[in-house]
N, C-alpha and C positions, 0 to 999 in steps of 0.2 A: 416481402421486405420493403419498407421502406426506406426515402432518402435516408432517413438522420442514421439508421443500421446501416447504409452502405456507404457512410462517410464515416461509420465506425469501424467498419472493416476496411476502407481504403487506409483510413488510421495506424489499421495493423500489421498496414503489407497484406493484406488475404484477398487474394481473388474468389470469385466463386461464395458458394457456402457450403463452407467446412458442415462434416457429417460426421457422427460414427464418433468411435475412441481417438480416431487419428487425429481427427475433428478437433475435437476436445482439445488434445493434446497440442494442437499447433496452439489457438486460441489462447492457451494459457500461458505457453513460453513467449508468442509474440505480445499479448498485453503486459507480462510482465518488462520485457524489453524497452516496449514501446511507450508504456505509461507508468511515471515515476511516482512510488511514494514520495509527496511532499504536503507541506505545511503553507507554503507559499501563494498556493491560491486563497490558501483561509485570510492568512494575515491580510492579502488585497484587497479579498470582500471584506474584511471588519474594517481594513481602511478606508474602501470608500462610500462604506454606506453605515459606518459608524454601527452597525451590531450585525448579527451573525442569521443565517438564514438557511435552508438545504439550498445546494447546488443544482441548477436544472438541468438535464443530460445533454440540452445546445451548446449552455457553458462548458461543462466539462469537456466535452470533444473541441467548441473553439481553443478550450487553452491549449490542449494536448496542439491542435494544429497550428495555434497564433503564437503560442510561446514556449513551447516546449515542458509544458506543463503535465500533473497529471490529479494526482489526490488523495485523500488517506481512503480508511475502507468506507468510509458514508458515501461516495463517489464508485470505487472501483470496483466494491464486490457487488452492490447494487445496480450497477449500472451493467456489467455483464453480463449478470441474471436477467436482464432486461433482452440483451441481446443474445444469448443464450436460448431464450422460449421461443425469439422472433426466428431463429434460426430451424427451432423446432425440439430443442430439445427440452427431457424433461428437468427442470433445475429449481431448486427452491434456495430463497434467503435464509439462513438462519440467525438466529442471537447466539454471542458467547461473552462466557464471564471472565472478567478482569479484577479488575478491584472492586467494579460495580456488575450486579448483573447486567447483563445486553448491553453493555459497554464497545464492541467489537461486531462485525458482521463476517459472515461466511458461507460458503455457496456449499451444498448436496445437489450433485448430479445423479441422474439413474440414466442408466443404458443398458435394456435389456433386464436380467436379473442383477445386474451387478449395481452399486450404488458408490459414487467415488466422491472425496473432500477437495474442494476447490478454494484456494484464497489467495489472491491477488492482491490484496490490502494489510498485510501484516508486514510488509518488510521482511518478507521471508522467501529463501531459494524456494518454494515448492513449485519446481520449473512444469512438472508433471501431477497429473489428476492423481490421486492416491485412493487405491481401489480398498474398498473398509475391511472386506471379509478377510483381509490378509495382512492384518493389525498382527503384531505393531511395526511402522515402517520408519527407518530415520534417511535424515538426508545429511550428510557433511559438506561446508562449507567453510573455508578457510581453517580455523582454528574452534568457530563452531560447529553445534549439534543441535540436529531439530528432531525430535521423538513425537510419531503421532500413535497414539493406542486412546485404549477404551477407560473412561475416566472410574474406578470398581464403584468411586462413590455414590457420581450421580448417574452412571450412566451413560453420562454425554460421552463425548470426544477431545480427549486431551491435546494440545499438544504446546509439548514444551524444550524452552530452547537452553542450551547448555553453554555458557562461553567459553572462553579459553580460560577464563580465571575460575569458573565450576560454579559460578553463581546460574540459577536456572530464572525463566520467566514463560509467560505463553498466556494461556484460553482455555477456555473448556465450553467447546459448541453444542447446541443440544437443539432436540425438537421443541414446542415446534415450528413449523414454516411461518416465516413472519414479512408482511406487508413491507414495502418500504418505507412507507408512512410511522410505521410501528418505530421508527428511530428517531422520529424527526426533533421528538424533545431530547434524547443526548444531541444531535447533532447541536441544536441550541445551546445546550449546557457545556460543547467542544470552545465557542467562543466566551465563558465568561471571563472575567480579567485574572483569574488565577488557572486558569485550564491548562493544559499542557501544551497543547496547539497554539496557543498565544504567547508562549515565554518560553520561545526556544527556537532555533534554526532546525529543519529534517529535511533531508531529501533522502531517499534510497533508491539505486537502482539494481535490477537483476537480469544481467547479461546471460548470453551464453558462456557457463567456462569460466565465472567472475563474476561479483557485485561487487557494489560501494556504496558505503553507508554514511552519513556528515551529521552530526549530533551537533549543533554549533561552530566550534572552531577545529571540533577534531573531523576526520577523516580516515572511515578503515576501509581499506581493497583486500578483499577475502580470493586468494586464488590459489589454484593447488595445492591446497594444506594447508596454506600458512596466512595469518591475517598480519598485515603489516600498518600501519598508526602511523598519519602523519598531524602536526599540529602545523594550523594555517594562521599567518601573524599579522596578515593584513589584507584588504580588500582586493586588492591585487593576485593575490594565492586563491582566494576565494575565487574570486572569478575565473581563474586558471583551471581551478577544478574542477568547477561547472560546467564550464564547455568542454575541458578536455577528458576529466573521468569520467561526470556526468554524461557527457554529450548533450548536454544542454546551452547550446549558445545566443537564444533567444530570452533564455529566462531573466526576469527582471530582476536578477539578485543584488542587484545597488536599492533599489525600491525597498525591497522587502525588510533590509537587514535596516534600513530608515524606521518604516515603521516599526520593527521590533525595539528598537530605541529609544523610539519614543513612546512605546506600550511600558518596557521595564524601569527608562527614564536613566538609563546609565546606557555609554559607549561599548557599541558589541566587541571590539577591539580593545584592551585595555582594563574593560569593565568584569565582572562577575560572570554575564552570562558565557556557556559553555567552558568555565574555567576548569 
């Protein structure tokens, strides 16, 4: 092990190196905990260096440490896999299709005979490894639903999410193992001026027991059954939520919502975005 893995696992609260299923299993609930789906590190780097670049794994762990930061999946599920092999386990990157193929990343683990879906980077509960041979598995969360089975058409690995209003979305991951290199042109293509990552507000978190989800100006807390919707009306709420749903009170959310301002050129308050 090296430093930069053992300030990834001080990162996660883990002493020691986790082993085995159980192993696994902490791994995945504490990174999900500990490191936030967000957009906010993108929007930094495109502001301060005027175009878009992959994230190096120094970066990503200072944000998590410096600012309470964390990453979408070009960051999270990539960078596990990284700490995952150093750890000793066997884990492969895979691509999965969205609107675009290998638009998405995803982690296959194997332990032993058994081979389990790992993803940290979709804004998704999958607080636990999901063992394949015992397809199809769902997980509920507030008022949604997350279904993983086997996709008849291509083969891959489905999974797809159901909300409380029946509209579905999700991936479909497949072999095979891919480089992390292998992404580096979507990741480029994540910052063009109409990308999704640049014209929008995201953070997601996934607690023990509850997440929270922030699409711009809304905010959903999925707990015990039920997803509850708040709309936030000013920077002030904003940042309330950040530190106190998120637990994020380092992050630069006055910064960010700046630049996004001035990327869309209309008031995030007031304006279109997240309307």
């Amino acid at each position: 092990m090296t430093e930069i893995f053992d300030q990834y696992l001080r990162l996660l609260g883990i002493e020691g190196c986790p082993s085995g299923l159980h192993g696994l299993r902490t791994l995945v609930r504490r990174h999900l905990s500990c490191v936030p789906f967000e957009n906010i590190s993108k929007l930094l780097l495109y502001d301060r260096e005027r175009t878009g670049r992959v994230t190096a794994m120094r970066e990503f762990l200072d944000g998590i440490e410096d600012w309470d930061l964390g990453g979408t999946c070009y960051t999270n599920n990539p960078y596990l896999t990284d700490l995952l092999r150093a750890l000793g386990y066997d884990a492969d990157l895979l691509g999965a299709d969205m609107s675009r193929p290998n638009v998405h990343t995803c982690i296959r683990v194997r332990i032993g005979p058994a081979a389990y879906h790992v993803d940290v980077g979709f804004a998704a509960p999958l607080r636990e490894p999901i063992r394949l041979d015992g397809l199809p598995a769902e997980v509920d969360e507030g008022s949604n639903r997350y279904v993983l089975d086997w996709d008849r058409g291509s083969g891959g690995l489905r999974l797809s999410m159901f909300s409380g209003a029946g509209n579905a979305e999700g991936y479909v991951a497949h072999e095979p193992a891919r480089p992390r290199e292998f992404f580096d042109p979507v990741v480029l293509n994540s910052y063009a001026p109409d990308a999704w990552f640049l014209n929008r507000l995201r953070i997601s978190r996934i607690f023990d027991g509850y997440s929270v989800d922030l699409i711009d100006r809304k905010l959903w807390r999925h707990e015990g059954g039920e997803t509850s919707v708040t709309h936030l009306a000013s920077m002030a709420e904003l940042k309330a939520a950040v530190e106190g749903q998120f637990r994020m009170p380092r992050c630069p959310i006055e910064r960010a919502v700046a630049i996004l301002e001035r990327i869309m050129g209309q008031p995030f308050f007031g304006g279109a975005a997240g309307a």
